[in-house]
MARBA-3410 file (N, C-alpha, C, O; in Angstrom, 1 decimal):
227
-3.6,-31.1,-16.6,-3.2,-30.2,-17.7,-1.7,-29.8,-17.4,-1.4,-29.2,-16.3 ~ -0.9,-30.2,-18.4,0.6,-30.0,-17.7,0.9,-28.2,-18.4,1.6,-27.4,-17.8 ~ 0.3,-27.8,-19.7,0.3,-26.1,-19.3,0.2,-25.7,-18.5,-0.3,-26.3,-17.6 ~ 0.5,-24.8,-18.4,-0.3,-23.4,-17.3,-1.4,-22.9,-18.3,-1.2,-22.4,-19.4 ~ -2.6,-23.3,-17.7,-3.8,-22.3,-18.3,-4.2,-21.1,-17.7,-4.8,-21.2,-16.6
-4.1,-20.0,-18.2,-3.9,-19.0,-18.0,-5.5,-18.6,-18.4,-6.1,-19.2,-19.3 ~ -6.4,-17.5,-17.4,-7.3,-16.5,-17.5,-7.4,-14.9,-16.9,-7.2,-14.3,-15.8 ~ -7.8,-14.4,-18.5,-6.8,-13.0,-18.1,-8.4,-12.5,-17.9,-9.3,-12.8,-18.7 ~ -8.7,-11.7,-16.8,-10.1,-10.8,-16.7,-9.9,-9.9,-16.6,-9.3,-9.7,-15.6 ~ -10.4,-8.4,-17.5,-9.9,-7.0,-17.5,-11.3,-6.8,-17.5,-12.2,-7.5,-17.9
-11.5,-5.2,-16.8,-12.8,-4.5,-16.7,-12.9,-3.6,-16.2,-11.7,-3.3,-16.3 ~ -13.7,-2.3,-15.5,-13.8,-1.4,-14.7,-13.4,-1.5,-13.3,-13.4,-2.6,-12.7 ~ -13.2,-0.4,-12.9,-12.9,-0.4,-10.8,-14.4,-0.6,-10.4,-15.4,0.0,-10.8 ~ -14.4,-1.8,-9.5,-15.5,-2.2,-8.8,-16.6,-3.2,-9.6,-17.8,-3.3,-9.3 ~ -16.0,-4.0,-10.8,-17.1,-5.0,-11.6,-17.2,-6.5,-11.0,-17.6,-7.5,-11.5
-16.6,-6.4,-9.6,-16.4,-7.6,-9.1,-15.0,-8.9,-9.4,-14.9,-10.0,-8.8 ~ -14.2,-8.3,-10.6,-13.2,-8.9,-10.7,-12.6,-9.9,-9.7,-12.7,-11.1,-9.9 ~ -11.9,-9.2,-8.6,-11.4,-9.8,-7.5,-12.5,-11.2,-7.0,-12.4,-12.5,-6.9 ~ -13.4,-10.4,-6.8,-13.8,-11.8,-6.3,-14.9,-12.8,-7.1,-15.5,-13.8,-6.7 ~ -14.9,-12.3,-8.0,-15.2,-13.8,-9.0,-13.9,-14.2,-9.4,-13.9,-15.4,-9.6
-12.7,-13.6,-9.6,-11.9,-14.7,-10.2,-11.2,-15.2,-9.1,-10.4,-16.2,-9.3 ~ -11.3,-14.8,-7.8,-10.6,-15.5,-6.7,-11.7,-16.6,-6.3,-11.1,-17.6,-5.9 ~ -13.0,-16.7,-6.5,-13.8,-17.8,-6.4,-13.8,-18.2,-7.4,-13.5,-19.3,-7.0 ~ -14.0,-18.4,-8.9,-13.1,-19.1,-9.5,-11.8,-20.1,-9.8,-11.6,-21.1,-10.4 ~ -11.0,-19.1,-8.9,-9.2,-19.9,-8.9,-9.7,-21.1,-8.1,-9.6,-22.2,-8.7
-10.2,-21.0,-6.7,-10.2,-21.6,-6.4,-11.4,-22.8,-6.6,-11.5,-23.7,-5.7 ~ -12.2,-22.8,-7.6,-13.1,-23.8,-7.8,-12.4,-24.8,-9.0,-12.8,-25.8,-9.4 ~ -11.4,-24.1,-9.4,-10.0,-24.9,-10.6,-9.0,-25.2,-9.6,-8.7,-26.3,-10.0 ~ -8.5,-24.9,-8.8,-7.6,-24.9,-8.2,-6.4,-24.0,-8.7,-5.4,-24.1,-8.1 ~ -6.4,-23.5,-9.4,-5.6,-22.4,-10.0,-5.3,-21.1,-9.1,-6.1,-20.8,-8.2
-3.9,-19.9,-9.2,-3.5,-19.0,-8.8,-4.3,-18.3,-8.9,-4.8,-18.2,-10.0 ~ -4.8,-17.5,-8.0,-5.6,-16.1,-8.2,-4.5,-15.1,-7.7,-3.8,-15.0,-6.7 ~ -4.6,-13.8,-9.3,-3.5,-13.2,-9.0,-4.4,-11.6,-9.4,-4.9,-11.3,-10.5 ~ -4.3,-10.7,-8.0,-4.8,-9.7,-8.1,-3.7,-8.5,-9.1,-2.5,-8.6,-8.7 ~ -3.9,-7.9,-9.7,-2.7,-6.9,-10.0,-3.6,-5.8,-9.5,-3.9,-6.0,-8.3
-3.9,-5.2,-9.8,-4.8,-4.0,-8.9,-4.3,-3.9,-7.5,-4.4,-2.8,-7.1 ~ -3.7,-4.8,-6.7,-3.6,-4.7,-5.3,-1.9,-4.5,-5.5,-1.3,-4.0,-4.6 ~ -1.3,-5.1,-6.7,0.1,-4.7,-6.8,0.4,-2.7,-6.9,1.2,-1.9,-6.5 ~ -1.0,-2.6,-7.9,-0.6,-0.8,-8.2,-1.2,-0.1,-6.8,-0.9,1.0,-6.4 ~ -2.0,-0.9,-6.3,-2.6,-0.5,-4.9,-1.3,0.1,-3.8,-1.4,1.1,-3.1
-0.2,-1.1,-4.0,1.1,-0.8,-2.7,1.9,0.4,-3.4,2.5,1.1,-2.6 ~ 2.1,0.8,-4.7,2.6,1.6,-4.9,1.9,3.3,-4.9,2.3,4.5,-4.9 ~ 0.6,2.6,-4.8,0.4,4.3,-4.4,0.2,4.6,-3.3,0.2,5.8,-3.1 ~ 0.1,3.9,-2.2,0.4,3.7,-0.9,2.1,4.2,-0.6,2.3,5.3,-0.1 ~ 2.9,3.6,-0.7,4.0,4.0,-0.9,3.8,5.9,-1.2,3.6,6.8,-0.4
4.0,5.9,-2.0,3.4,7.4,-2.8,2.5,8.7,-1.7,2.5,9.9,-1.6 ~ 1.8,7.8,-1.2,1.0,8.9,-0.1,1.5,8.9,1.2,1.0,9.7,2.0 ~ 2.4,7.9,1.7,3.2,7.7,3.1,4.4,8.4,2.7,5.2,8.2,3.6 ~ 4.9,9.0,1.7,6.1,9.8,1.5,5.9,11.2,1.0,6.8,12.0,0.9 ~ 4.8,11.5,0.6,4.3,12.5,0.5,4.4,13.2,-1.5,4.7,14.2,-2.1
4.0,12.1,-1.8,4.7,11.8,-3.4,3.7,12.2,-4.2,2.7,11.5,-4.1 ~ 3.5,13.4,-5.1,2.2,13.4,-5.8,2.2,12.3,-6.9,3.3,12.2,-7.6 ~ 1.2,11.4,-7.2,0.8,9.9,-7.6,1.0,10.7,-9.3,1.0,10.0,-10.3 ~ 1.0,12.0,-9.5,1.2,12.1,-11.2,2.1,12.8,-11.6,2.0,13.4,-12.7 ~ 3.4,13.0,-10.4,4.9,13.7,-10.8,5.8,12.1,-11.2,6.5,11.5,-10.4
5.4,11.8,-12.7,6.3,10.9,-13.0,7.7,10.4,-12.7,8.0,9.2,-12.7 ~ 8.5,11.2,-12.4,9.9,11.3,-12.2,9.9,11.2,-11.0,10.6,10.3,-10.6 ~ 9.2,11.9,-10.1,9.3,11.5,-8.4,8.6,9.8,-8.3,8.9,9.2,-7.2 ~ 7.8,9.1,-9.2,7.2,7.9,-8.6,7.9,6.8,-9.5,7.7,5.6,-9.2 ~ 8.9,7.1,-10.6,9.8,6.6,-10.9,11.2,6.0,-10.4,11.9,5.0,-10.6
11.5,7.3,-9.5,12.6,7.1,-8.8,12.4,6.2,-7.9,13.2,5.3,-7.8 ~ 11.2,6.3,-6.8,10.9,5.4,-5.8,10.6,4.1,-6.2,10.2,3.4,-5.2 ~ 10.5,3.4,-7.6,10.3,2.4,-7.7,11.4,1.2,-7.4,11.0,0.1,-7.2 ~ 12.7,1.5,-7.5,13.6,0.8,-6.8,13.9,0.5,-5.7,14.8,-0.4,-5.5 ~ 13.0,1.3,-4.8,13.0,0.7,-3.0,11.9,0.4,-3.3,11.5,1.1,-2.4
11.1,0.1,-3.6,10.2,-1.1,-3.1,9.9,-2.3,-3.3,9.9,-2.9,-4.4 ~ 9.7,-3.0,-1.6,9.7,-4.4,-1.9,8.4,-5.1,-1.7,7.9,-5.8,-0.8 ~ 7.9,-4.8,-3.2,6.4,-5.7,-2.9,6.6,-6.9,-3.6,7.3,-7.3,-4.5 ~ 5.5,-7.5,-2.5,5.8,-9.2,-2.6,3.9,-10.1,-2.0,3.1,-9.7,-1.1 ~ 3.9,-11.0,-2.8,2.7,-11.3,-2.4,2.8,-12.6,-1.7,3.7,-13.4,-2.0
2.0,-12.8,-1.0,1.9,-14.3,0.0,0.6,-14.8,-0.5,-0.3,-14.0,-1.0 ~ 0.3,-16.4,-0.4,-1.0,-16.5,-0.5,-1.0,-17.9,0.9,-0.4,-18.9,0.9 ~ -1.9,-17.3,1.7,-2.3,-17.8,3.0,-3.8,-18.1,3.0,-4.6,-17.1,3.0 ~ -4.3,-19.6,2.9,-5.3,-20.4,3.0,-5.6,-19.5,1.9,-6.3,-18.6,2.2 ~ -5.4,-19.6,0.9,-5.6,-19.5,-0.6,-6.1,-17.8,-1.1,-6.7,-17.4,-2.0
-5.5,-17.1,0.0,-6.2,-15.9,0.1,-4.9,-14.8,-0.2,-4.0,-14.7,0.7 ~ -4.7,-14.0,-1.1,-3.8,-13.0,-1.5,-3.6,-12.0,-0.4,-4.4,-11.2,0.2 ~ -2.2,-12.4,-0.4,-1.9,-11.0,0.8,-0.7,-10.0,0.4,0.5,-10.4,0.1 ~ -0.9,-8.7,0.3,0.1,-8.2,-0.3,1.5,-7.2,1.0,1.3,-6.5,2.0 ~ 2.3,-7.5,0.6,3.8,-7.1,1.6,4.7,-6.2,0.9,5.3,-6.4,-0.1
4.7,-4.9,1.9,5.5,-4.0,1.4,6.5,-4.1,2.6,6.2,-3.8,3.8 ~ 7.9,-4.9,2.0,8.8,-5.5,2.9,7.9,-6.3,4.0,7.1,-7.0,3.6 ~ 8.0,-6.2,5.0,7.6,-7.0,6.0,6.3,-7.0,6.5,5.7,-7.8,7.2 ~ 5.9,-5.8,5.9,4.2,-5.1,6.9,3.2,-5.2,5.3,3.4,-4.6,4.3 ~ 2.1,-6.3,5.8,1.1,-6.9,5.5,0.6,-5.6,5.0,0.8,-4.8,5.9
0.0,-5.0,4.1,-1.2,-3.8,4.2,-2.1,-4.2,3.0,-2.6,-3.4,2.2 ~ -2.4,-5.8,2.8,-3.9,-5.9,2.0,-4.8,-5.4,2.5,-5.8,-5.3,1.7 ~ -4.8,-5.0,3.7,-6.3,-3.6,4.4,-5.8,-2.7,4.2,-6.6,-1.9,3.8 ~ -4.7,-2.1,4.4,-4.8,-0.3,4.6,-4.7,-0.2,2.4,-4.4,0.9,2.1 ~ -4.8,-0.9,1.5,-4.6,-0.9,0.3,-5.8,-0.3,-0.3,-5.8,0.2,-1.4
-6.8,-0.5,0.7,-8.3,-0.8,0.1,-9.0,0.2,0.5,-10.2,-0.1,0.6 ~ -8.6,1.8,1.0,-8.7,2.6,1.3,-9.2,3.3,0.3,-8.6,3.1,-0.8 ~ -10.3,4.3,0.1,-10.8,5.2,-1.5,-10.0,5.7,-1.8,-10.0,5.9,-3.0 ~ -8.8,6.3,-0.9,-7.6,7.4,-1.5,-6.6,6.4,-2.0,-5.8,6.7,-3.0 ~ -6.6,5.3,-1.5,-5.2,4.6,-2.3,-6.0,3.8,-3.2,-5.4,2.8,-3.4
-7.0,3.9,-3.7,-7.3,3.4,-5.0,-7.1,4.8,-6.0,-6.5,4.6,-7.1 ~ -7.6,6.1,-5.5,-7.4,7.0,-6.6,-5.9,7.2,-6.8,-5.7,7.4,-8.0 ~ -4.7,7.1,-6.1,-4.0,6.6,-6.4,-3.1,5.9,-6.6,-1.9,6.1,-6.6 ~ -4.0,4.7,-6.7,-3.4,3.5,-7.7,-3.4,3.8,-9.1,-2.4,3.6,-9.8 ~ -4.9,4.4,-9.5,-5.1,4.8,-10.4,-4.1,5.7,-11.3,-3.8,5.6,-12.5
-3.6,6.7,-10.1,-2.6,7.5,-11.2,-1.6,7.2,-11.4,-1.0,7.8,-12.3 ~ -0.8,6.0,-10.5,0.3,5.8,-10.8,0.6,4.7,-11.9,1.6,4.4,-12.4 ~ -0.8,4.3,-12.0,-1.3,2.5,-12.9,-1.1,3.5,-14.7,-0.9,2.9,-15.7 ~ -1.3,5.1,-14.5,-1.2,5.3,-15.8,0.3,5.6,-16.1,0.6,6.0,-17.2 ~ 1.1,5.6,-15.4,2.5,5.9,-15.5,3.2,5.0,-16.0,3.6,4.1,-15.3
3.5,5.2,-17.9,4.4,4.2,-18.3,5.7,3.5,-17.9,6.3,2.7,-18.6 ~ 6.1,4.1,-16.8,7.6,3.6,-16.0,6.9,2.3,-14.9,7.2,1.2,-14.8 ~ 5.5,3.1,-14.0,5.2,1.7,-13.1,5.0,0.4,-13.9,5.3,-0.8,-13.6 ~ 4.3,0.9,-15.2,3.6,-0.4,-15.5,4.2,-1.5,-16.1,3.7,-2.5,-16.2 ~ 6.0,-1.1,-16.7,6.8,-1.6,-17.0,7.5,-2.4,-15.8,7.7,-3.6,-15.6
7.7,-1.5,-15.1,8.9,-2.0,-13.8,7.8,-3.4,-13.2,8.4,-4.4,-12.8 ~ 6.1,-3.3,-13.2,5.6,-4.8,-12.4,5.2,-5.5,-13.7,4.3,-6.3,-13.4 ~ 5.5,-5.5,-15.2,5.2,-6.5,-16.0,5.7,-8.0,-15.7,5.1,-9.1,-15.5 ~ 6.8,-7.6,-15.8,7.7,-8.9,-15.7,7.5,-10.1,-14.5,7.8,-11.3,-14.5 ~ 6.6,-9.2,-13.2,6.7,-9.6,-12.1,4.9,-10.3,-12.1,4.6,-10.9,-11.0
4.0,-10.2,-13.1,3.3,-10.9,-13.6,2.7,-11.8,-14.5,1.8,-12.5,-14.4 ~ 3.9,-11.5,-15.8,4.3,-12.8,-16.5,4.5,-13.9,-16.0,3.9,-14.9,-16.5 ~ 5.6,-13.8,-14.8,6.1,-14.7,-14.9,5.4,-15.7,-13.2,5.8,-16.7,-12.8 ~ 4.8,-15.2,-13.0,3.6,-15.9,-12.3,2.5,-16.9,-13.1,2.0,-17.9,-12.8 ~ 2.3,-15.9,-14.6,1.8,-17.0,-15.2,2.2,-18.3,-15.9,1.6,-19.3,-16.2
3.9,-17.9,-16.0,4.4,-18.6,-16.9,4.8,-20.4,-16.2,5.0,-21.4,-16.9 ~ 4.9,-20.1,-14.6,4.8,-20.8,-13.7,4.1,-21.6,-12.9,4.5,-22.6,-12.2 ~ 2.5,-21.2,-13.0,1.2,-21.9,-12.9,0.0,-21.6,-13.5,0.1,-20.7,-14.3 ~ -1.0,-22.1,-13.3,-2.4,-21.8,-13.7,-2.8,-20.7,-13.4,-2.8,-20.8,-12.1 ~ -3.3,-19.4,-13.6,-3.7,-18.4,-13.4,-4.8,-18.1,-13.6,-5.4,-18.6,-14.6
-5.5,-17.3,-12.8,-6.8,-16.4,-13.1,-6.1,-15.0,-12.6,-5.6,-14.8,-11.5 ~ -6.1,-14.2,-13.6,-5.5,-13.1,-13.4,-6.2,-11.9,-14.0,-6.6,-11.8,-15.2 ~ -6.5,-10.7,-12.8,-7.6,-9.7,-13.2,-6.6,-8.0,-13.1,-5.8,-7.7,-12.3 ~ -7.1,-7.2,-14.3,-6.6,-5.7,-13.7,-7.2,-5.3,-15.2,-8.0,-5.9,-15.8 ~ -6.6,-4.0,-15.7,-7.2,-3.3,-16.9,-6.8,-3.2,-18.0,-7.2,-2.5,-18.9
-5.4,-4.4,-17.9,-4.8,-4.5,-19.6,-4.3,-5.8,-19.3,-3.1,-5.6,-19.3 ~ -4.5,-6.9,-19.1,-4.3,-8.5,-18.8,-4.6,-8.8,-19.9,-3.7,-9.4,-20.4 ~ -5.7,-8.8,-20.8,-6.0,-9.4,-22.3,-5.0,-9.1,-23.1,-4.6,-9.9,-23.9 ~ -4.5,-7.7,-22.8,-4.3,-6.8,-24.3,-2.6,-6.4,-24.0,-1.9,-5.8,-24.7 ~ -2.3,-6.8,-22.8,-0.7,-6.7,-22.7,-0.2,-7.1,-21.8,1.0,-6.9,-21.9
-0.5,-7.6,-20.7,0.3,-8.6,-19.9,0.2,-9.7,-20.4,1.3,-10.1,-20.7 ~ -0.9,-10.6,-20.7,-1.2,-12.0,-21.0,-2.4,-11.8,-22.8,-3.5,-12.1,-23.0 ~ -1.3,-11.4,-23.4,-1.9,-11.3,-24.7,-2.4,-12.6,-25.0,-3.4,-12.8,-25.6 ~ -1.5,-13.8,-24.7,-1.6,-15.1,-25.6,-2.9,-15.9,-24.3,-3.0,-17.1,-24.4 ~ -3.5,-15.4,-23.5,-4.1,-16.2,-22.3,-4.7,-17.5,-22.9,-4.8,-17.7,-24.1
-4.9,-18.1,-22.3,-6.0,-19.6,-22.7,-7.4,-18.7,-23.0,-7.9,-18.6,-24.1 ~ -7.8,-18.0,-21.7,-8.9,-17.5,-22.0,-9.2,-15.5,-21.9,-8.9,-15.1,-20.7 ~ -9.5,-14.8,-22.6,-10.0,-13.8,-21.8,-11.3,-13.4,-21.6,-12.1,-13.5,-22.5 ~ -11.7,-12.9,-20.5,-12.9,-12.3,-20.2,-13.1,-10.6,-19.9,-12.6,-10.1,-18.9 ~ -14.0,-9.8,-20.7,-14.3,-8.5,-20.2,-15.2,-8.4,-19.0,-16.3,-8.8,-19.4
-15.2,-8.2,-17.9,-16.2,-8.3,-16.8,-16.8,-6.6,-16.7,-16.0,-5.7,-16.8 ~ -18.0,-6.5,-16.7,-18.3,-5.3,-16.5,-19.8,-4.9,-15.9,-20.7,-5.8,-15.5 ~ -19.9,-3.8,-15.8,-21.4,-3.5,-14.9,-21.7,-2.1,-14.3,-20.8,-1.5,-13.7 ~ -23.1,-1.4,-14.4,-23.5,-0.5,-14.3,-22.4,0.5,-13.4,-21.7,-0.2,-12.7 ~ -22.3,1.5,-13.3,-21.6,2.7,-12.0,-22.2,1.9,-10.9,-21.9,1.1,-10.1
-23.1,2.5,-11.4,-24.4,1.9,-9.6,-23.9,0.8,-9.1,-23.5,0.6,-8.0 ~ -24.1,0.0,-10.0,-24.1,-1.0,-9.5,-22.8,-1.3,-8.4,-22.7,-1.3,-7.2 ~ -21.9,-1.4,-9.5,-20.4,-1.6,-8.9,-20.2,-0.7,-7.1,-19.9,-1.2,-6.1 ~ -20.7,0.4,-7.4,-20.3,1.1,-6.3,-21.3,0.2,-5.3,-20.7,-0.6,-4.6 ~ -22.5,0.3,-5.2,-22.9,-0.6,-4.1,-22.3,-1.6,-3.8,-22.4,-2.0,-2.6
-21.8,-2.1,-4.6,-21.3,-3.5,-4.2,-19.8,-3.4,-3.6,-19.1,-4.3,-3.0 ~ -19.4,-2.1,-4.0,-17.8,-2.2,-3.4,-18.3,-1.7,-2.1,-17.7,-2.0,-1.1 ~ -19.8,-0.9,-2.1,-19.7,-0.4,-0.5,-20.1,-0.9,0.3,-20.8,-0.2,1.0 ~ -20.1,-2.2,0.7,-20.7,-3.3,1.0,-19.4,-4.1,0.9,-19.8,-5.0,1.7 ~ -18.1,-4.5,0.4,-17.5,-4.7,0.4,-16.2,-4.5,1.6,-15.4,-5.2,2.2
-16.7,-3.0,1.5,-15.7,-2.4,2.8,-16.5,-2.1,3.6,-15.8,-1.8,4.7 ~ -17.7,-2.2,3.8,-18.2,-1.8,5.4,-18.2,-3.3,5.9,-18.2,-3.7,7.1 ~ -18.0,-3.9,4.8,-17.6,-5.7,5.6,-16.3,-5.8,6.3,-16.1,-6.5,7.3 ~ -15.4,-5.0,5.7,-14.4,-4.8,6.1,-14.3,-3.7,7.1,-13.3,-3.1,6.8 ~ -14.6,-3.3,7.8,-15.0,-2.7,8.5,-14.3,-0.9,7.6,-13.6,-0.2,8.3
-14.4,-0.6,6.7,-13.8,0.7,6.4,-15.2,1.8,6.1,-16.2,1.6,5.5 ~ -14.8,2.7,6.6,-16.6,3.6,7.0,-15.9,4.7,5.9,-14.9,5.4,6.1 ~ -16.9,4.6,4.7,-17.4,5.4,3.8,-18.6,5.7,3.3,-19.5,5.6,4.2 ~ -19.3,6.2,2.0,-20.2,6.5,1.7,-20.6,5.9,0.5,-19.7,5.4,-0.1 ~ -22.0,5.9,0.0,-22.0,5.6,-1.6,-21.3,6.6,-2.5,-20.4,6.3,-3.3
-21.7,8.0,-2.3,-21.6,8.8,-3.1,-20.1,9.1,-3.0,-19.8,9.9,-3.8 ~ -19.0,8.7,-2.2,-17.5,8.9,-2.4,-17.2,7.6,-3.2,-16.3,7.5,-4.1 ~ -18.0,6.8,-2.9,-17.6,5.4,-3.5,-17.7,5.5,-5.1,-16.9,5.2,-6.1 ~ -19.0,6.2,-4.9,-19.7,6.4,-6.6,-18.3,7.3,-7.1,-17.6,7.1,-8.1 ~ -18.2,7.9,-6.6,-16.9,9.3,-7.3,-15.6,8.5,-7.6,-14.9,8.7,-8.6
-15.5,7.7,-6.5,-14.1,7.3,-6.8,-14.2,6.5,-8.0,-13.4,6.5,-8.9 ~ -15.4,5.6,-7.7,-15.7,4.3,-9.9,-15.5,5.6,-10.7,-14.7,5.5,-11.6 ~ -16.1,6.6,-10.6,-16.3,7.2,-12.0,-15.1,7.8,-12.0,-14.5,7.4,-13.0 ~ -14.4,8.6,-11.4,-12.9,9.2,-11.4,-11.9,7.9,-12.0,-10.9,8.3,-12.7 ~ -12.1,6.5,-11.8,-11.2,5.3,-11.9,-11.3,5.1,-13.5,-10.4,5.0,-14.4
-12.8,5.2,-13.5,-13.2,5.0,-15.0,-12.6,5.9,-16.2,-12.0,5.5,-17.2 ~ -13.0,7.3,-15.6,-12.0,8.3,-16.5,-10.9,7.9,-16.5,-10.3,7.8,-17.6 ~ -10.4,7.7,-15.6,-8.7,7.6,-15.8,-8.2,6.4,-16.4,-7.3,6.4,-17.1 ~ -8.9,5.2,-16.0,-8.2,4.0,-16.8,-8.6,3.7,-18.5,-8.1,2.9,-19.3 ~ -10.2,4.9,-18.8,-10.2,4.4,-19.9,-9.1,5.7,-20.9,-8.8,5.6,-22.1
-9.0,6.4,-20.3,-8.3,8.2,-21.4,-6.6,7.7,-20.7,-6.0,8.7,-21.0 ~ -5.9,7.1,-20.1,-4.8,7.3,-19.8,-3.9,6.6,-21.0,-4.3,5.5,-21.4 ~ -3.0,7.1,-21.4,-2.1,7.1,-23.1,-1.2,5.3,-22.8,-0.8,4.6,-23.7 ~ -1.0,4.9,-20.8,0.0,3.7,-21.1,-1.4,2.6,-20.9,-2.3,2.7,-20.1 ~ -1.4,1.8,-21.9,-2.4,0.7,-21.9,-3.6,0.7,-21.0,-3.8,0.0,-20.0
-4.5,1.9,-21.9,-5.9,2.1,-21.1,-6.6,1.0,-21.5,-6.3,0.2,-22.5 ~ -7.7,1.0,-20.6,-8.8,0.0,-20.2,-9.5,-0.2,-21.4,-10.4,0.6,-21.7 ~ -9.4,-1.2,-22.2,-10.9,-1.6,-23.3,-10.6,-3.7,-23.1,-9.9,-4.5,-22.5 ~ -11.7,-3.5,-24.0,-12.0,-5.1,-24.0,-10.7,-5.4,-25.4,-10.3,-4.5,-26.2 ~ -10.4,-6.8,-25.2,-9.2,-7.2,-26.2,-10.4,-7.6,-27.3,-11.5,-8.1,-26.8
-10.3,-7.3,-28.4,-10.8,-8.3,-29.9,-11.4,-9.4,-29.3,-12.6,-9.5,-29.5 ~ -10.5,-10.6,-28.4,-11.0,-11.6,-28.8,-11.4,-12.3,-27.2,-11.1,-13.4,-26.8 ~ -12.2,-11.3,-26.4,-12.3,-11.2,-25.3,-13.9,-11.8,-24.7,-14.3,-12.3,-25.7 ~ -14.6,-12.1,-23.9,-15.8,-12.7,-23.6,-16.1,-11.6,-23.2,-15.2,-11.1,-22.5 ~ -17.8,-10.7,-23.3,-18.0,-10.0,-22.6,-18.8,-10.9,-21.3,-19.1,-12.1,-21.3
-19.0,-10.1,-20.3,-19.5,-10.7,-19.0,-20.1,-9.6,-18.2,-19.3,-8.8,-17.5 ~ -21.6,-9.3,-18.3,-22.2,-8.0,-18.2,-23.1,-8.6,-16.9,-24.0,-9.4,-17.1 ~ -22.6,-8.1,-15.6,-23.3,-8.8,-14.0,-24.2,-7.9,-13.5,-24.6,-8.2,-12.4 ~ -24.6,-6.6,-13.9,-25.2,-5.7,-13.6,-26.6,-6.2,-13.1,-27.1,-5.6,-12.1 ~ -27.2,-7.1,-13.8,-28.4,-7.8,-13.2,-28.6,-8.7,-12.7,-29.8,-9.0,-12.4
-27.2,-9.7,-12.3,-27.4,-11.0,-11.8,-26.5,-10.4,-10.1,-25.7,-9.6,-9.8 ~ -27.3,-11.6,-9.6,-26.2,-11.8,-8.4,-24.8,-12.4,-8.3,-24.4,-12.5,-9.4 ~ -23.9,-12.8,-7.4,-22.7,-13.3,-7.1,-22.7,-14.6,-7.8,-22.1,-14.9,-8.9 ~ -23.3,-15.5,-7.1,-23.4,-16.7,-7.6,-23.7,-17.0,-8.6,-23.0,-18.0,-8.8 ~ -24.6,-16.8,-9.6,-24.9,-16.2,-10.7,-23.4,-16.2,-11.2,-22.9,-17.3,-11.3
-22.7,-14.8,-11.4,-22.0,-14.4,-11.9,-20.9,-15.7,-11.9,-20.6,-16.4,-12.8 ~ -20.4,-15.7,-10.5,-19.3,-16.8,-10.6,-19.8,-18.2,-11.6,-19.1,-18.6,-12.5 ~ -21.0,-18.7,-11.4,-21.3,-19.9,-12.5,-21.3,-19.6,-13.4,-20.9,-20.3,-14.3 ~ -21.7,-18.2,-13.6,-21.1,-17.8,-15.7,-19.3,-17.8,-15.6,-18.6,-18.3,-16.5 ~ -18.9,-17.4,-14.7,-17.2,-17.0,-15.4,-16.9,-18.5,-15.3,-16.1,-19.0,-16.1
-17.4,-19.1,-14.5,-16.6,-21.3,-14.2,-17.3,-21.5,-15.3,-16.5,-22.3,-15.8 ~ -18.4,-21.3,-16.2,-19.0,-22.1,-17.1,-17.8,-21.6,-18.6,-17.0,-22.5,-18.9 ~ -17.9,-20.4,-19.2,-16.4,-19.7,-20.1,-15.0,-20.9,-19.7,-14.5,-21.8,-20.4 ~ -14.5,-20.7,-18.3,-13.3,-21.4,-18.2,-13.5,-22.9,-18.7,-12.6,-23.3,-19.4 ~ -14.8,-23.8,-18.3,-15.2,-25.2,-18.4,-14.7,-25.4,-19.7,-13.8,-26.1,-20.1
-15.6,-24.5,-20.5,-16.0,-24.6,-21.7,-14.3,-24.4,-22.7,-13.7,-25.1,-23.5 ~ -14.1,-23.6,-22.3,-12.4,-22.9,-22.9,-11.3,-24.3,-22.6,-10.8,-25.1,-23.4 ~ -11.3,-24.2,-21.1,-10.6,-25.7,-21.1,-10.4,-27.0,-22.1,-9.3,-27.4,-22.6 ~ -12.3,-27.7,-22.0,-12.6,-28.8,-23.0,-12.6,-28.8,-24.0,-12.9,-29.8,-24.7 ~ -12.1,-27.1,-25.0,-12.2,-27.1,-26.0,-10.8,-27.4,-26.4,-10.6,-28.0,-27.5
-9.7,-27.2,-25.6,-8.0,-26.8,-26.3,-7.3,-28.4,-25.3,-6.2,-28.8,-25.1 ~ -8.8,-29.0,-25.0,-7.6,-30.3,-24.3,-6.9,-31.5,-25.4,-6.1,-32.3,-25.0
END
């Protein structure tokens, strides 16, 4: 395929995004491109300077010193703020809450558009966060809504991080999906819904494997149709 075929997956915090579309990319051989872990370094940033994540003008200003940059090592996304790796300290519950607030700040979400365009515009993509259908990659080959119970999600993210070795709880986990939820679906810069012309993908009852063979079966199918 001499395009770039592009797949945009938007959905809730914790529907498994990341890692169905990173087992995906790689069963296409395609880019897997997290954005979530891009608004991730920025609110990181924000809590190592002591920045409240929803004084716009203070998280505005700082967006010109930062140098995030992504690597991908044995096919695995690593994110770099200047020199120091922090795809682990990113994945912390407080630097998700805010990522969240800084993800609704119409100055961030401008300043890293461009810087995921044009990742797509350059290779094949599977690319996941909460407005990828509906305004980063409006024109995608394919989109998918991925979605699934509170419950669910949260178990599976907490199980996610005690793999990682990060020691929390359900019920902070649970707090933090539902806090993520309010905020990405009520925030005024391009909140969270499914695009018009979007696939839903509802995993609440299936397992992993499962799920990943439904999102590769959508791409199969999307592919053989536009070749």
């Amino acid at each position: 395929m001499n395009t770039p075929f592009s797949v945009a997956i938007d959905g809730p915090s914790g529907a498994g995004k990341s890692t169905l579309a990173r087992r995906a990319a790689a069963r296409f051989g395609f880019l897997y491109v997290d954005t979530g872990a891009i608004y991730r370094c920025v609110g990181l940033s924000c809590l190592r300077r002591g920045i409240d994540t929803k004084d716009a003008p203070r998280v505005e200003a700082l967006l010109p010193e930062l140098q995030i940059h992504l690597a991908y090592r044995e096919g695995e996304q690593r994110m770099f703020l200047g020199e120091e790796d922090v795809s682990s300290e990113i994945r912390q519950p407080e630097v998700s809450i805010a990522a969240s607030d800084v993800s609704a700040l119409p100055a961030v979400r401008a300043y890293l558009l461009e810087m995921q365009r044009s990742l797509a515009r350059e290779n094949s993509v599977i690319m996941d966060g909460r407005d990828i259908g509906t305004v980063v990659l409006p024109d995608a080959s394919l989109k998918v809504f991925l979605t699934a119970s509170a419950e669910a999600r949260a178990a599976r993210r907490l199980l996610e991080l005690e793999q990682k070795g990060v020691k929390t709880s359900f019920e902070e986990v649970l707090r933090d999906i539902e806090y993520r939820d309010q905020q990405d679906s009520s925030r005024a810069a391009s909140p969270l819904r499914q695009a018009e012309d979007a696939v839903l993908l509802d995993t609440s009852e299936i397992g992993l494997e499962e799920s990943v063979d439904a999102l590769c079966a959508l791409i199969a199918a999307r592919m053989e149709q536009i070749k």
